[in-house]
C-alpha positions in Angstrom: 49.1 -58.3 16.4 45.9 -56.6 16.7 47.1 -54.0 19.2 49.9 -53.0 15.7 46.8 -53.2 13.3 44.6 -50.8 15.4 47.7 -48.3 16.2 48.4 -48.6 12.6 44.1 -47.3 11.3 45.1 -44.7 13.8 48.1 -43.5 12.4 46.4 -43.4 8.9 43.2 -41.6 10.2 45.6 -39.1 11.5 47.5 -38.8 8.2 44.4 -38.2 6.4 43.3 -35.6 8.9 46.4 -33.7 8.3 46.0 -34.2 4.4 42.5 -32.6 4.6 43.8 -29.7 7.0 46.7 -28.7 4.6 44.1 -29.4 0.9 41.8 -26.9 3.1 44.6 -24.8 3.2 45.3 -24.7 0.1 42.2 -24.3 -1.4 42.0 -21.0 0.8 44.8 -19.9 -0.1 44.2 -20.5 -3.7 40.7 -18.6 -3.0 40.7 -14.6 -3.9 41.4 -12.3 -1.0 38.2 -11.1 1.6 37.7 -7.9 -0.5 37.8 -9.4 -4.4 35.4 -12.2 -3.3 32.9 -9.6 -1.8 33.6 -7.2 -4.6 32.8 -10.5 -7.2 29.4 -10.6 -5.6 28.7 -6.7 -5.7 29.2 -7.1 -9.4 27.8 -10.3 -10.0 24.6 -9.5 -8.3 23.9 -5.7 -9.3 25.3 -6.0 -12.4 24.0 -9.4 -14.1 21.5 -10.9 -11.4 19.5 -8.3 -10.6 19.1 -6.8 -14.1 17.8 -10.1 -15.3 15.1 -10.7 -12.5 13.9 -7.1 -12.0 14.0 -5.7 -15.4 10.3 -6.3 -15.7 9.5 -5.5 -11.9 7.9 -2.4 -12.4 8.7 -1.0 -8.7 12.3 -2.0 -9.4 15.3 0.5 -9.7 16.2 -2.0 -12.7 12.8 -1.9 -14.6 13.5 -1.6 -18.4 10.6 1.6 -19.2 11.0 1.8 -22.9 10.8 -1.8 -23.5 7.9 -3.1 -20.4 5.8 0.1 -19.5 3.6 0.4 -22.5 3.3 -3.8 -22.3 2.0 -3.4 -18.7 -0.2 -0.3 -19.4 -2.2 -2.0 -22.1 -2.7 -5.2 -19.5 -3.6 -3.1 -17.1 -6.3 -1.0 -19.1 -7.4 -4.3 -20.3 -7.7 -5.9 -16.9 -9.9 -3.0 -16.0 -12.0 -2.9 -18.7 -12.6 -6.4 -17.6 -13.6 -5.6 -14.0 -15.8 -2.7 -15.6 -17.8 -4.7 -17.1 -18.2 -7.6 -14.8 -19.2 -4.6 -11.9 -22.0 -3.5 -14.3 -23.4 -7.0 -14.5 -23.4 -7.0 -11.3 -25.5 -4.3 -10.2 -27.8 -5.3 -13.0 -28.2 -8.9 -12.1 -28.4 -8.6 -8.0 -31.7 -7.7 -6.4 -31.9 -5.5 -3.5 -33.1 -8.9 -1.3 -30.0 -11.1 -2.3 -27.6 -8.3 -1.3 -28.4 -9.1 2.2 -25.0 -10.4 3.9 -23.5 -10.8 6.7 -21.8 -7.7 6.5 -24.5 -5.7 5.4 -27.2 -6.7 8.2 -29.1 -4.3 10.9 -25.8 -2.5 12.5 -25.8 -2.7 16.4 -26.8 -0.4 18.8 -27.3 3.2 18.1 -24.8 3.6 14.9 -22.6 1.5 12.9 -18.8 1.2 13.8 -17.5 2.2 10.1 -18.7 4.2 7.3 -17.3 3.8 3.7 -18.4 6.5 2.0 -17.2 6.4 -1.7 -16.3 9.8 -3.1 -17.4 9.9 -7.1 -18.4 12.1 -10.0 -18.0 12.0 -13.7 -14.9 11.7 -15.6 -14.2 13.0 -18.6 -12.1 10.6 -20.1 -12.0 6.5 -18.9 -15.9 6.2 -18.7 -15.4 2.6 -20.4 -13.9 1.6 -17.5 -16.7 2.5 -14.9 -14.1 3.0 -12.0 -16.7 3.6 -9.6 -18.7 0.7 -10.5 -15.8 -1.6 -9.6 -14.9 0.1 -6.1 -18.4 -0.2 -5.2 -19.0 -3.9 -6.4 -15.8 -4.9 -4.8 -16.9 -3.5 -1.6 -20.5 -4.7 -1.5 -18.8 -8.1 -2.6 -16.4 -7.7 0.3 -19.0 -6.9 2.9 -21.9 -9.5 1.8 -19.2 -11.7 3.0 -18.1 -10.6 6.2 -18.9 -12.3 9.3 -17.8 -9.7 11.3 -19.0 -6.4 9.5 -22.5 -6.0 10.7 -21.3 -3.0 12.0 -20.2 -1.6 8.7 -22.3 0.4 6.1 -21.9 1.3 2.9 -22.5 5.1 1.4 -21.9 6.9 -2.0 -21.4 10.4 -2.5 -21.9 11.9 -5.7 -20.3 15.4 -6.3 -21.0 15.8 -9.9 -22.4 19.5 -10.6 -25.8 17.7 -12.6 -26.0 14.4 -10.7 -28.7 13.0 -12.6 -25.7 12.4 -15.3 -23.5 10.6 -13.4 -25.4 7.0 -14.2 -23.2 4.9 -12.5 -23.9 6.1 -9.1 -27.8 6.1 -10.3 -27.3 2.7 -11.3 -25.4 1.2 -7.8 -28.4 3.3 -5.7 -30.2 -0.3 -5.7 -27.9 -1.8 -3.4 -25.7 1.1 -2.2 -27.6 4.3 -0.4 -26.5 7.5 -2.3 -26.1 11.5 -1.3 -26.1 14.2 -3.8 -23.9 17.6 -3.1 -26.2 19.3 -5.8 -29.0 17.8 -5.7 -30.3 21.1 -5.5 -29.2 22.3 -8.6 -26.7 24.3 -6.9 -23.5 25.5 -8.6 -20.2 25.3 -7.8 -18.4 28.9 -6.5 -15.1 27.4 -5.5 -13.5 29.0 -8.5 -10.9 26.2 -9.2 -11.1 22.3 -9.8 -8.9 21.9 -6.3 -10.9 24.2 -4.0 -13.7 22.2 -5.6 -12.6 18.8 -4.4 -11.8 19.9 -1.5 -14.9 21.3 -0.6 -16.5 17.5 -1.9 -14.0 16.5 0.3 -15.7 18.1 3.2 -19.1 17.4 2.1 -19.1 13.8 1.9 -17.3 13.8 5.2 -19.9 15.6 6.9 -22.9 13.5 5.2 -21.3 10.4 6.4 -20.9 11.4 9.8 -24.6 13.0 10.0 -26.1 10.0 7.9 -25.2 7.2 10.3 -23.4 9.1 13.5 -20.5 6.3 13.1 -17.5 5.5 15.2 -15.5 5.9 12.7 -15.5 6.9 8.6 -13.6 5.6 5.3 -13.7 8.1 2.8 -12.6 6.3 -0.4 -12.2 7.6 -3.6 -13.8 6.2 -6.5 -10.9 4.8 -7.9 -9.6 2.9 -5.3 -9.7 -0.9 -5.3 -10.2 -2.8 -2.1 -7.9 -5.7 -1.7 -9.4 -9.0 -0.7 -8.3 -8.8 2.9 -9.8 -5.4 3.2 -11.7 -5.7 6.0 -9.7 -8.6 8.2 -6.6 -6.0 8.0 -9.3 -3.1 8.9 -10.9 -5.4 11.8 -7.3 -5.6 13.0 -6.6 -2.3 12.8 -9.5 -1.0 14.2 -9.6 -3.2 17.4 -6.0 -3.6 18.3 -3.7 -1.1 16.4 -6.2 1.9 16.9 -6.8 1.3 20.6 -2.5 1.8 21.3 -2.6 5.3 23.4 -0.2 6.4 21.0 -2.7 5.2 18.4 -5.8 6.6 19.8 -6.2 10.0 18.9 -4.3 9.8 15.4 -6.2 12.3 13.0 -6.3 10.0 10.3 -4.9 6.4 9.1 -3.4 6.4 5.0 -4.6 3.1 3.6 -2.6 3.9 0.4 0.4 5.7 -0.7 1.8 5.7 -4.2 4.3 2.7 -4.9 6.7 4.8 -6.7 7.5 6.7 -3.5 7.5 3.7 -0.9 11.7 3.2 -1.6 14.0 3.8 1.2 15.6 6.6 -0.9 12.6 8.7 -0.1 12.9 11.8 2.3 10.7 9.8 5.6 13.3 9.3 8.3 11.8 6.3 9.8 12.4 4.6 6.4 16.2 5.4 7.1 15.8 3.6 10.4 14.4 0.8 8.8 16.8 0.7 6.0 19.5 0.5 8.6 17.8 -2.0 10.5 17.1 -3.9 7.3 21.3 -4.0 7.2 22.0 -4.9 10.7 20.1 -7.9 10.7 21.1 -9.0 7.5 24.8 -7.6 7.7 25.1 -10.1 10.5 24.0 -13.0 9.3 25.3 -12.7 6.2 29.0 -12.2 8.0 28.4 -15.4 10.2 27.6 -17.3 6.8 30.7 -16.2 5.0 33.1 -16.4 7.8 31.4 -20.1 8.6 32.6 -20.7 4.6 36.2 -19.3 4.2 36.8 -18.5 7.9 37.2 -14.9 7.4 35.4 -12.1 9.3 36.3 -8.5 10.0 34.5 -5.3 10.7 35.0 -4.2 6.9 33.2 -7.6 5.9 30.6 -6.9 8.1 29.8 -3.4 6.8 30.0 -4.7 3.3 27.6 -7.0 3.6 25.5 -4.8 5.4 25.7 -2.2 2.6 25.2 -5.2 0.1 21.4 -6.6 1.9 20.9 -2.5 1.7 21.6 -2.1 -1.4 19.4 -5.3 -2.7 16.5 -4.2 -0.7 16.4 -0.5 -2.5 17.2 -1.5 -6.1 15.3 -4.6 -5.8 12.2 -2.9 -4.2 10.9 -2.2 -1.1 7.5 -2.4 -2.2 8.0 -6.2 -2.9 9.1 -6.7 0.9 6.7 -4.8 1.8 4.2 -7.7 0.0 5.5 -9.8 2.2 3.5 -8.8 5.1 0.5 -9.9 3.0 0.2 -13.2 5.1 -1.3 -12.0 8.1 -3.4 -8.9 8.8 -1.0 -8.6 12.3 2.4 -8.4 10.1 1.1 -5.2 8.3 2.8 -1.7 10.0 1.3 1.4 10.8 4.3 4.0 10.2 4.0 7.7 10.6 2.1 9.3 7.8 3.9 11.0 4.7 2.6 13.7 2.4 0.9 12.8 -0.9 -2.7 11.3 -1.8 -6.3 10.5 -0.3 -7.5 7.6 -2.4 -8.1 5.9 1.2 -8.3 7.6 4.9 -9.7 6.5 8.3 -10.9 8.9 10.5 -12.6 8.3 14.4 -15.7 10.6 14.2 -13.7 13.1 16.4 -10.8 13.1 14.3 -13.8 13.4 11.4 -14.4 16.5 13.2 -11.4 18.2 13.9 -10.6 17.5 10.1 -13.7 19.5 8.7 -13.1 22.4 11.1 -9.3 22.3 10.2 -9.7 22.2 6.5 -13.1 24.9 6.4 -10.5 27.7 6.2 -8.0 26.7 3.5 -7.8 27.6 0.3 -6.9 25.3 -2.0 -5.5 25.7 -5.3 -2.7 24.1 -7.8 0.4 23.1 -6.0 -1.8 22.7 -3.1 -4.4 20.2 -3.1 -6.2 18.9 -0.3 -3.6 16.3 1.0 -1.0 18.7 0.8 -3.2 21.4 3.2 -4.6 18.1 5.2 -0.5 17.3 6.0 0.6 21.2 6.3 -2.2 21.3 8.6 -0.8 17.8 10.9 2.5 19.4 11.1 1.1 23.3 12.3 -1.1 21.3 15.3 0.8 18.8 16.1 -1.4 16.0 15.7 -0.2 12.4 14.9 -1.0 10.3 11.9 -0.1 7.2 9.8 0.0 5.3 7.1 -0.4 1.6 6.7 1.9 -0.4 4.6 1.2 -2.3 2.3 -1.4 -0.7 0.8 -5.0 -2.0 1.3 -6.3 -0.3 -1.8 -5.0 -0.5 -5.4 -5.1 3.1 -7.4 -7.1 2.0 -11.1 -7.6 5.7 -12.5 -5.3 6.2 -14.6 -7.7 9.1 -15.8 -8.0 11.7 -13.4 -10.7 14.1 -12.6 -7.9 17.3 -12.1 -5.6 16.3 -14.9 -8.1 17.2 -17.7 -7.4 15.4 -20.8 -5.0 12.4 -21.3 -3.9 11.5 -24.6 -1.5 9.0 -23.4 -2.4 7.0 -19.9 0.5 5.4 -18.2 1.6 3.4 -15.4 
């Protein structure tokens, strides 16, 4: 009797095993075919997801201009303003003998590892803001608090024709050393505002280096914004990255390059490379996801969903993967260097060097400023360089010192 009672609760196990293979069946059968279902997520994702997230993500392909960009402009003039004012506070309230830091102690041995020399001069426009007040209070903030930066110093460089004008630098001198390009009451016979900064360029190089005969210099201009892991990612780069042999001799490091042209659709091969890699990795494990769920797979799904995780990362934005890296100063990459911008470069004191004796004989003028001759220049000698992504500084200027006038700034 038992013997019919468990050979019967087998029999019905097996029954409802076949019902549930042949409802499965169904239901995949029922399901659209491989191609609609994969063409229902191109078109549900890039055409109502997407849009909705990203239409305020200003380094989006999706962001809405017309209706965010003046929004986010007027935040971030406001924002600014802010920091402006809090930076002048600060080098009013802080005595020279507070300063004192960790970072900012008696450097070891016979020079410093690292200069930041801070580029600055008057602008004509934006002077509410006090740009250079903020770089420099961010740094000396930065440093004061760095266990590890005895090594570093701090140096401005003012470049304005009458340097007794420029107050802000006159003001920061309490806490932050100061040179003066015409102290002298020189003039300037460059001619033209780009031969001119590039010849400040060159001069605040060359003070740096003679000023404190570092290992190596930052030249910052005075409207780039240190991040708060500044100097861990520099510490980093400086004592692992830097010391690759392939590494070693690289003429200069980028510590900033403009968001707008961080996208894979930009003309840098190794961002193709990545892009592709980007859609291998993701292609794959996308496939094994969706042939786990409706037991399809084919080499056509595969590039589909390859091209889809593409396709998301670009129109999305790189730049927000690229924030990503944010979490430790070892996940950030050092990629070769691109054309476009100075706001923040590392040189070795011999790179320093060949730099000054490299740039001496150009000419700059309009179409070619001093980052485009500094990059014409890498490519005629075949010397290496990079760029480190994600940016360590943020660009605040959105009045410029070349532009002249700005009736309208913008993000």
């Amino acid at each position: 009797m038992l013997g019919h009672c468990a050979q019967g609760m087998e029999m019905g196990e097996q029954a409802e095993g076949k019902i549930g293979r042949v409802s499965r069946r169904r239901l995949l059968r029922c399901l659209p075919r491989p191609w609609a279902q994969l063409l229902l997520l191109y078109l549900l994702t890039f055409g109502v997801l997407l849009p909705l997230l990203c239409h305020r993500r200003r380094h989006s392909r999706y962001f809405w201009r017309s209706a965010h960009l003046q929004r986010l402009t007027a935040e971030s003039l406001e924002s600014s303003r802010a920091r402006g004012q809090e930076a002048v506070r600060y080098f009013r309230e802080t005595e020279p003998g507070e300063a004192e830091g960790p970072g900012l102690g008696a450097p070891p041995g016979k020079g410093p590892q690292l200069v930041v020399a801070i580029v600055t001069t008057v602008r004509e426009q934006g002077a509410d803001y006090h740009y250079y007040l903020q770089v420099a209070a961010e740094f000396h903030r930065l440093l004061r608090g760095c266990a590890w930066c005895r090594g570093h110093r701090l140096l401005a460089c003012n470049v304005h024709l009458r340097p007794q004008e420029h107050w802000e630098a006159l003001a920061a001198s309490r806490l932050i050393p100061v040179v003066q390009r015409f102290a002298g009451g020189g003039a300037d016979r460059s001619g033209n505002r780009f031969e001119k900064e590039k010849q400040d360029y060159l001069y605040c190089l060359r003070e740096a280096l003679l000023t404190y005969s570092a290992q190596h210099v930052l030249l910052v201009e005075d409207d780039a914004l240190p991040g708060h892991d500044f100097f861990q990612v520099l510490r980093d780069l400086l004592e692992r990255r830097l010391t690759a042999p392939q590494a070693r001799d690289a003429l200069y490091v980028k510590l900033y390059h403009p968001e707008r042209l961080q996208g894979y659709l930009n003309p840098e091969p190794m961002r193709i490379l990545e892009w592709l890699g980007l859609g291998a990795v993701c292609g794959a494990l996308l496939s094994a996801i969706y042939r786990l769920l409706t037991g399809h797979y084919s080499a056509l799904t595969f590039v589909l969903l390859a091209s889809y995780a593409m396709l998301l990362a670009e129109l999305g934005g790189r730049h927000y993967l690229l924030e990503a890296r944010r979490l430790s100063p070892q996940l950030y990459a050092l990629v070769p260097a691109t054309e476009c911008c100075t706001p923040a470069m590392l040189y070795s004191a011999p790179a320093a060097r060949r730099v000054l004796a490299y740039l001496e004989g150009v000419q700059c003028r309009s179409g070619y400023a001093k980052d485009t001759a500094l990059y014409a220049l890498l490519r005629e000698r075949g010397e290496r360089a990079y760029v480190l992504e994600p940016n360590l500084v943020t660009h605040i200027g959105l009045y410029s010192t070349l532009r002249g006038i700005i009736a309208q700034p913008s993000l």
